[in-house]
GUMAR-63543 format. One record per residue: x, y, z of N, C-alpha, C in turn. Coordinates in Angstrom, 3 decimals, decimal comma, padded with zeros to 6 digits. Atoms other than C-alpha are relative to their C-alpha. Example, Ala and Ser with C-alpha at 12.3 -4.5 7.8 and 13.67 -1.06 7.14 Angstrom:
2
REC       n_xx       n_yy       n_zz      ca_xx      ca_yy      ca_zz       c_xx       c_yy       c_zz
REC    000,890   -001,190    000,000    012,300   -004,500    007,800    000,900    001,200    000,000
REC   -000,820   -001,190   -000,060    013,670   -001,060    007,140   -000,770    001,090    000,730
REM end
This chain:
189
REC       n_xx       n_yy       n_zz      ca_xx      ca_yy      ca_zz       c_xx       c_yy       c_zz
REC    000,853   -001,183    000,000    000,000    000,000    000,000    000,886    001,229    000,000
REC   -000,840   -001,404   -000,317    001,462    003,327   -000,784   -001,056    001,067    000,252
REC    000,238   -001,061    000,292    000,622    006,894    000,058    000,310    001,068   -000,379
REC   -000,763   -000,914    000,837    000,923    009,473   -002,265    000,309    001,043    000,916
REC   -000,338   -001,489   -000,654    001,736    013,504   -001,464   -001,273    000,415   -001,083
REC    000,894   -000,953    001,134    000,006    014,531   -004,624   -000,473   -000,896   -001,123
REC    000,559    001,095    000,584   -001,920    013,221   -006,896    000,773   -000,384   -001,747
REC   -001,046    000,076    001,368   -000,836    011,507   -010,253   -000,981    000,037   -001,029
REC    000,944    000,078    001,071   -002,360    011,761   -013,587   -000,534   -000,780   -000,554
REC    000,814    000,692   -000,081   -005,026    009,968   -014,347   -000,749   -000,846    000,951
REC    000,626    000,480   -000,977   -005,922    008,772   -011,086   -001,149    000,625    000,583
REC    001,528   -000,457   -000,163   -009,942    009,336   -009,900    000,693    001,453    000,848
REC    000,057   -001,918   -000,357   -008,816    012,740   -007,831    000,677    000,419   -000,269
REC   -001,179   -000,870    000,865   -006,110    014,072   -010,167   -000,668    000,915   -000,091
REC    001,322   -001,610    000,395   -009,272    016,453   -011,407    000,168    000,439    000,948
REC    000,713   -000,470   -001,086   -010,205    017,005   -008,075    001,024    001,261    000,365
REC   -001,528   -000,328   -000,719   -006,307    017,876   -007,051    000,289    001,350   -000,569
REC   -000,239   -001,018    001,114   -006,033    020,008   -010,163   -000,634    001,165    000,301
REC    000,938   -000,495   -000,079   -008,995    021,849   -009,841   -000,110    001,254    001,460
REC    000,050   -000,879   -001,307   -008,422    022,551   -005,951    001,095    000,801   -000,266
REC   -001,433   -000,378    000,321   -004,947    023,651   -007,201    000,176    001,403   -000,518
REC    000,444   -001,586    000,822   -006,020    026,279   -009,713   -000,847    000,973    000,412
REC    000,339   -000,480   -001,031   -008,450    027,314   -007,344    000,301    000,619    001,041
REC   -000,268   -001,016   -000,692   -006,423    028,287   -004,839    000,661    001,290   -000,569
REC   -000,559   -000,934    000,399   -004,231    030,157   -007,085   -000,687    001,015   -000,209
REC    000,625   -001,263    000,447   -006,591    032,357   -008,349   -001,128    000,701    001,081
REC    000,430   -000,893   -001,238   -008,327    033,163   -005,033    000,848    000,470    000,510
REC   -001,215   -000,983   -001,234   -004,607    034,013   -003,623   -000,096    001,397   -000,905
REC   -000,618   -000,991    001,286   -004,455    036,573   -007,204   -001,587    000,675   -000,185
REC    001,325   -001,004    000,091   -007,970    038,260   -006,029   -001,123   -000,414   -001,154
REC    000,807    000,451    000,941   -010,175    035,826   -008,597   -001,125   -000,370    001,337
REC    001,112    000,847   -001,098   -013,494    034,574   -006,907   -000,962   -000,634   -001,084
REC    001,056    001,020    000,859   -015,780    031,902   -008,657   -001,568    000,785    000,034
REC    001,435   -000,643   -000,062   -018,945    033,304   -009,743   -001,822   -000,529    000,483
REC    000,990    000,332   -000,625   -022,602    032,660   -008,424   -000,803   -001,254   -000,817
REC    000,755    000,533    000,887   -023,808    031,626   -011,652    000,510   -001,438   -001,018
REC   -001,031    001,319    000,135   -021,046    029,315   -012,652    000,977   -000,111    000,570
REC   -001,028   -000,280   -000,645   -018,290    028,239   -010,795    001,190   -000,249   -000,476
REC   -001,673    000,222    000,246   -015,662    027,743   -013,112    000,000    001,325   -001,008
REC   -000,310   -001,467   -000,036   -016,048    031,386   -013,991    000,363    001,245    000,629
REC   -000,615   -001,575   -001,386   -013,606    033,684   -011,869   -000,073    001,112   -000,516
REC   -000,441   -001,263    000,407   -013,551    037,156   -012,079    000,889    000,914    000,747
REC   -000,830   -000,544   -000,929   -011,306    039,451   -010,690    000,256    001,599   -000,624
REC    000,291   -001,325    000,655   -010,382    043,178   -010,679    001,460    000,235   -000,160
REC   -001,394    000,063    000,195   -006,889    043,880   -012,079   -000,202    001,594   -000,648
REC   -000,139   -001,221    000,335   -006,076    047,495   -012,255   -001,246    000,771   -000,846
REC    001,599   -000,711   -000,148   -009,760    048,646   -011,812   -000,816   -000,514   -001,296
REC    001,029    000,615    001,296   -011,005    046,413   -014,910   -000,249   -001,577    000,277
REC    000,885    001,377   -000,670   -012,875    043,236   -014,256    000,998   -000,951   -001,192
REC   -000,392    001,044    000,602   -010,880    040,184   -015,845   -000,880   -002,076    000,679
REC    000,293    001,385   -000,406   -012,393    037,017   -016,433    000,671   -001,359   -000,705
REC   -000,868    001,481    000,812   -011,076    033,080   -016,886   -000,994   -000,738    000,189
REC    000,527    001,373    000,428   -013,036    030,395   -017,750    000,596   -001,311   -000,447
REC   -000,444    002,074    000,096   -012,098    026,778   -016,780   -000,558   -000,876   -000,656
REC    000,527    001,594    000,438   -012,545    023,810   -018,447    000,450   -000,864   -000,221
REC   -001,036    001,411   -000,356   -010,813    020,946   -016,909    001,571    000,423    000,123
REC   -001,324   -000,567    000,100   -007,418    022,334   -018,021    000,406    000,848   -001,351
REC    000,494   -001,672    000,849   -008,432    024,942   -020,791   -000,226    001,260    000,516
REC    000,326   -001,053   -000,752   -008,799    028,322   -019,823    000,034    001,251   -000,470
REC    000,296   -001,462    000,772   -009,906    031,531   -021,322   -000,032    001,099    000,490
REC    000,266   -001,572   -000,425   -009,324    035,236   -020,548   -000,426    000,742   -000,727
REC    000,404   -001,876    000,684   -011,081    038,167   -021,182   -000,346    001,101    000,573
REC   -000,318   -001,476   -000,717   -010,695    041,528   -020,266   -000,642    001,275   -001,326
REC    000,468   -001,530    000,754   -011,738    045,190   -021,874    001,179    000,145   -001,111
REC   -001,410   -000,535    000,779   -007,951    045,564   -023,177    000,847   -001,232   -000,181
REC   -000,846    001,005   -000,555   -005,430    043,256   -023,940    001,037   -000,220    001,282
REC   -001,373   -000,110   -001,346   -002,958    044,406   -021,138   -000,820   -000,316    001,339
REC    000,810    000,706   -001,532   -005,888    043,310   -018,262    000,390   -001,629   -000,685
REC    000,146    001,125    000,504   -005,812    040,106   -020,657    001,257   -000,593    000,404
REC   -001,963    000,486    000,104   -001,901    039,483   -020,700    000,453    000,170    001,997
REC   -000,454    000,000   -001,648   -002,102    040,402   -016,653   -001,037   -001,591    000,388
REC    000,538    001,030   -000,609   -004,764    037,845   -015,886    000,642   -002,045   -000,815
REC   -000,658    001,340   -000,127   -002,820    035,082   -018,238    001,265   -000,087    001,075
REC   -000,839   -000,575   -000,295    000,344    036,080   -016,615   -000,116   -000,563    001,744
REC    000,397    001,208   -000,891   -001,301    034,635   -013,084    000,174   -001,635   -000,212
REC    000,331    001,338    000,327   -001,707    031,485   -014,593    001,300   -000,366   -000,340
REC   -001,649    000,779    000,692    001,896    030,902   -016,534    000,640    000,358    001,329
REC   -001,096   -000,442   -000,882    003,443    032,578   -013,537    000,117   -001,421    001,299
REC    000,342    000,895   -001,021    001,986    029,662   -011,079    000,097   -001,541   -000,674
REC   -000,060    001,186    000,544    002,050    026,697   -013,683    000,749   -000,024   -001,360
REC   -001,409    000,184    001,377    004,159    025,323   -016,573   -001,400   -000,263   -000,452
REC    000,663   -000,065    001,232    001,626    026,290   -019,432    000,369    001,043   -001,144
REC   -000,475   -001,165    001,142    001,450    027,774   -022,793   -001,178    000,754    000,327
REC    000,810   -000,477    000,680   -000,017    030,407   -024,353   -000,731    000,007   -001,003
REC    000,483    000,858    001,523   -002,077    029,763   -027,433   -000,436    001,210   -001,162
REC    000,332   -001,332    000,853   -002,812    033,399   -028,431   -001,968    000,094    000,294
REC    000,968   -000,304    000,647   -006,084    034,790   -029,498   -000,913   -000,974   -000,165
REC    001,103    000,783    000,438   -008,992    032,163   -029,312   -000,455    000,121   -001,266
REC    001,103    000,438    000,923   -010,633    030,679   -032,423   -001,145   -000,903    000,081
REC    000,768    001,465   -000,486   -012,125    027,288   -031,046    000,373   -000,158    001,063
REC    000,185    000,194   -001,458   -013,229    026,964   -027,435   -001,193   -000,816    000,251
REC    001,656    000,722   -000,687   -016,017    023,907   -026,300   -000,585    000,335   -001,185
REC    000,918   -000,015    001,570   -017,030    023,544   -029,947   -000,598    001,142   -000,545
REC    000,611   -000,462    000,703   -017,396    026,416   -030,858    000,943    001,154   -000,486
REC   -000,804   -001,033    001,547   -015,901    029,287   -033,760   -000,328    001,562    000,643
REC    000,400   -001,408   -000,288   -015,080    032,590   -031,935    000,296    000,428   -001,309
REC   -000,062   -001,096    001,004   -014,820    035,205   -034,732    000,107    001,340    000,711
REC   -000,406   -000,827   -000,720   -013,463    038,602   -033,485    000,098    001,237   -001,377
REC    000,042   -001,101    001,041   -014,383    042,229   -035,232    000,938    000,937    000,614
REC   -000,956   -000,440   -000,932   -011,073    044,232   -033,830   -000,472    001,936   -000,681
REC    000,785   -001,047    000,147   -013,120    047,194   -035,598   -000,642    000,719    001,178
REC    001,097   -000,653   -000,590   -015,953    047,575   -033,790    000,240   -000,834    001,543
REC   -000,417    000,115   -001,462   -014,804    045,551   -030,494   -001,185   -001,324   -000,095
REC    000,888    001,007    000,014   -017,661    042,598   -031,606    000,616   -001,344   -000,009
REC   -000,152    001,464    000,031   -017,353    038,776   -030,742   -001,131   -000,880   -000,890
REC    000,777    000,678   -000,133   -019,094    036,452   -032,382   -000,202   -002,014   -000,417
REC   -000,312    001,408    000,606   -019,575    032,796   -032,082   -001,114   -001,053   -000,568
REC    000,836    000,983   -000,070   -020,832    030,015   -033,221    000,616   -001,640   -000,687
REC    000,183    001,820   -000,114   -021,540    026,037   -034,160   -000,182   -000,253   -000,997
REC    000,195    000,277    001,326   -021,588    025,830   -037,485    000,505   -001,251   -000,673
REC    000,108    001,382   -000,053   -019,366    022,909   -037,551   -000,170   -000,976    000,554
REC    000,431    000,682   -001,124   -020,986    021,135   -034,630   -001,619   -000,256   -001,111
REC    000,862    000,429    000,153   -024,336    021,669   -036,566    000,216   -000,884   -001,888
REC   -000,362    000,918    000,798   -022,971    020,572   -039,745    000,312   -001,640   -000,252
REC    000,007    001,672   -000,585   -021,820    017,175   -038,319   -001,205   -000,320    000,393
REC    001,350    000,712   -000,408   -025,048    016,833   -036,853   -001,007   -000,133   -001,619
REC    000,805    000,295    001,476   -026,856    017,251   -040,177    000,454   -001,447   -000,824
REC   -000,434    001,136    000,455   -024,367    014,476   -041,630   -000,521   -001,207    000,517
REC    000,145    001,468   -000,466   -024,792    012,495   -039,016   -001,462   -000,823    000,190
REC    001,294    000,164    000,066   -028,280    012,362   -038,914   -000,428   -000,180   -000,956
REC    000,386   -000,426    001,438   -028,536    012,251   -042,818   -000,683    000,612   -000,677
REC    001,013   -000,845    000,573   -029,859    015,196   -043,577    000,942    000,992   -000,430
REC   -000,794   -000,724    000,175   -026,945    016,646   -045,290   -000,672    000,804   -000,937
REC    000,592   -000,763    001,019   -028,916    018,667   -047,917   -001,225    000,612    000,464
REC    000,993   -000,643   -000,909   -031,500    019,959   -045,284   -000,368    001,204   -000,856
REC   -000,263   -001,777    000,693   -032,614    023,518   -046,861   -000,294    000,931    001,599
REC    000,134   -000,782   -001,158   -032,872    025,912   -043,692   -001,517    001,043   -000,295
REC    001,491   -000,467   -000,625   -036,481    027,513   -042,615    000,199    001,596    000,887
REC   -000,070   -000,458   -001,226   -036,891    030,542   -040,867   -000,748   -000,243    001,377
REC    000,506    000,471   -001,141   -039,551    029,240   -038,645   -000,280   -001,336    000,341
REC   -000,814    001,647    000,269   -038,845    025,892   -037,545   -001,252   -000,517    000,760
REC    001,252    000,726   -000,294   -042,552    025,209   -036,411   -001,118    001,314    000,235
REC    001,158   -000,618    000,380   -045,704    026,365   -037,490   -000,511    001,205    001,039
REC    000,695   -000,322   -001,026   -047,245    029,157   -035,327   -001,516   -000,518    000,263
REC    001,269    000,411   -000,086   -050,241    027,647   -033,261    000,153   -001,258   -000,006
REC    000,181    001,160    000,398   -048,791    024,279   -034,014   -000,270   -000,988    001,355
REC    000,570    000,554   -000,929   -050,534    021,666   -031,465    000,650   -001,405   -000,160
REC   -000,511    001,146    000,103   -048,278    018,528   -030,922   -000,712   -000,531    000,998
REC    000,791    000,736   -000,960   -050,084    015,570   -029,348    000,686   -001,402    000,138
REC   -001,012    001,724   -000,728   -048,868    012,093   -027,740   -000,542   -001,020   -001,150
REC    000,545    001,100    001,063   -051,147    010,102   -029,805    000,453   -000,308   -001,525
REC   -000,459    000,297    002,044   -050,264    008,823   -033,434    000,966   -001,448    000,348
REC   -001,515    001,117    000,471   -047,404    006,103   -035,007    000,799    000,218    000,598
REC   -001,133   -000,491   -000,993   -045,252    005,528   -032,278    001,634   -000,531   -000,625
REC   -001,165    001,018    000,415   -041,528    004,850   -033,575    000,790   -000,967    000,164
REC   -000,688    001,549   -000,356   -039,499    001,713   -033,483    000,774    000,233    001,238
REC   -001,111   -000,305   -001,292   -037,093    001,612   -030,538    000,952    000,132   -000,757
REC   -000,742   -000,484    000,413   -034,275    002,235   -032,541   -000,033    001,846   -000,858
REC    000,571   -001,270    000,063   -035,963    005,382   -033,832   -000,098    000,861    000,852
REC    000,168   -001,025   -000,956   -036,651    006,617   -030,637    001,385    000,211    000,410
REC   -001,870   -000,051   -000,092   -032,933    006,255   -029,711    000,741    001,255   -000,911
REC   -000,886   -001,257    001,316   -031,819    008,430   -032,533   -000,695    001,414    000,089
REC    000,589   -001,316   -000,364   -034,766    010,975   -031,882    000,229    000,712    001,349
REC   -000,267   -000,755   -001,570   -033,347    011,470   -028,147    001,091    000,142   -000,414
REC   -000,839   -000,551    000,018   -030,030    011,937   -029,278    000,028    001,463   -000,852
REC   -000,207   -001,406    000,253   -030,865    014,559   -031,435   -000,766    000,623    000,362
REC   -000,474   -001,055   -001,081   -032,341    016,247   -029,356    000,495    000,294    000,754
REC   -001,160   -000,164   -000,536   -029,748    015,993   -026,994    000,938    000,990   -000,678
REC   -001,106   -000,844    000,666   -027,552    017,240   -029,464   -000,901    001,570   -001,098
REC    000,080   -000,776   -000,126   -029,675    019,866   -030,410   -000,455    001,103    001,262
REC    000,056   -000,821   -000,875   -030,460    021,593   -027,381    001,233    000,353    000,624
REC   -001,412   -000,544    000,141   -026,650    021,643   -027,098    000,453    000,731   -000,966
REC   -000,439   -001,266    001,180   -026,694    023,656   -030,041   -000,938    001,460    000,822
REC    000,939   -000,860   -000,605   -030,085    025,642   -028,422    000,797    000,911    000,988
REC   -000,775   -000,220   -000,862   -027,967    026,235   -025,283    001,150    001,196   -000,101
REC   -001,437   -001,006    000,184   -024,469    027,569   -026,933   -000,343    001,254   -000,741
REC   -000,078   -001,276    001,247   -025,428    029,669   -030,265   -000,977    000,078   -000,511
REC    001,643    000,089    000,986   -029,018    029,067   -031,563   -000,964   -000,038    000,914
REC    001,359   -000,171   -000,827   -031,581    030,440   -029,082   -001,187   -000,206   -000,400
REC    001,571   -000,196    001,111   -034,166    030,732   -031,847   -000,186   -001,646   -000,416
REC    000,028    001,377    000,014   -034,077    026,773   -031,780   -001,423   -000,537    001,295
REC    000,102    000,034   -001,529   -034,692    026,550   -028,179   -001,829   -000,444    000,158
REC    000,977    000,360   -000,441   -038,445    026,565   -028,109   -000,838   -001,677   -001,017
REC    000,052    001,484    001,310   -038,836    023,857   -031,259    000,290   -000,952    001,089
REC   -000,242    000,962   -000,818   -036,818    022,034   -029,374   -000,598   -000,605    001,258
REC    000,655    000,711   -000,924   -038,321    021,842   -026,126   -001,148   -000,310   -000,018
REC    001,492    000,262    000,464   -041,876    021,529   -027,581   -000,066   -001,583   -000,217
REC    000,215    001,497    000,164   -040,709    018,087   -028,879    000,645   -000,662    001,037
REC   -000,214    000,868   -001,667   -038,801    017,228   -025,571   -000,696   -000,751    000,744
REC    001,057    000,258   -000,702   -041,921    016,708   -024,159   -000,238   -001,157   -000,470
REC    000,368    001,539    000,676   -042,099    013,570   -026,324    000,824   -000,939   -000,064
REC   -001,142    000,781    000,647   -038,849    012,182   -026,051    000,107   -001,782    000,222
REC    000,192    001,784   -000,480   -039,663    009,082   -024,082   -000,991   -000,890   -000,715
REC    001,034    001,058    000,731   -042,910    008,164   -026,496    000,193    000,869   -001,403
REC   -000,025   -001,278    001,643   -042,007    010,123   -030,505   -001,082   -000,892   -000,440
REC    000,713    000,677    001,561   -044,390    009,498   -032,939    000,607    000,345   -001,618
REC   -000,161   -000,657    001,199   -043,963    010,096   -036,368    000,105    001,682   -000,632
REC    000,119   -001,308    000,273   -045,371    013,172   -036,352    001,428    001,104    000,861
REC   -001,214   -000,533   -000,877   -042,519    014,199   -033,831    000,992    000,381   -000,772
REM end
């Protein structure tokens, strides 16, 4: 039987270890986890709010300027052997785009929903602007689908309300309209 000091990688509380790790750092460097998520710190670095966003061992800053940006990575390399990667493009599936004009972000899922179209075979889909009728009245009753059908109709919606969620709000109510059916689809679903 051994006992460690610290934990090793890949062992069940390496995360945990990690996690408490980066945690403290950035509460000693005036970060505090936010209400609404907690692997969103913010902190105030020369009177401008900087924030990082964790994920697992990813981690994103953003600030007003780059020089709050380059102070709040600058915590992070200073306390751990990491890189830098520059300028986000792809973060958690999804395509920042950056207007250095006008100071606009914008992202999205375009190849998240693309794969889903493939994978679902509906690569030649044509796009709608309203993705269900107004007034439209879905009901339980009708042609219920095979069990392998229903399987495929809960994953996509799974995988679209993970689109609903990140970049396509205007999804969002489609989607949960047929949620309501996911455990019995019919056809009409």
């Amino acid at each position: 039987m051994c006992l460690f000091k610290k934990a090793l990688y890949g062992l069940k509380k390496a995360a945990r270890a990690w996690n408490k790790n980066l945690e403290d750092v950035l509460i000693k460097a005036g970060f505090r986890p936010t209400d609404a998520d907690p692997c969103l710190y913010v902190g105030t670095v020369g009177g401008d709010k900087v924030f990082i966003l964790v994920y697992v061992d990813d981690l994103l800053v953003a600030a007003k300027s780059e020089k709050r940006v380059d102070a709040g990575k600058r915590v992070i390399l200073d306390a751990f052997k990491a890189r830098d990667m520059g300028a986000p493009t792809f973060f958690l599936g999804m395509h920042i785009e950056r207007d250095g004009g006008t100071g606009a972000l914008r992202l999205s899922q375009h190849q998240y929903a693309s794969n889903l179209l493939e994978r679902f075979g509906l690569p030649d889909a044509n796009p709608v602007r309203l993705l269900m009728r107004v007034g439209a009245h879905l009901h339980k009753d009708g042609k219920a689908l095979p069990g392998p059908l229903i399987q495929s109709y809960q994953e996509l919606l799974r995988a679209l309300l993970y689109l609903a969620n990140g970049t396509r709000p205007e999804i969002a109510f489609a989607v949960g309209r047929l949620s309501r059916y996911a455990a019995a689809p019919t056809a009409e679903h």
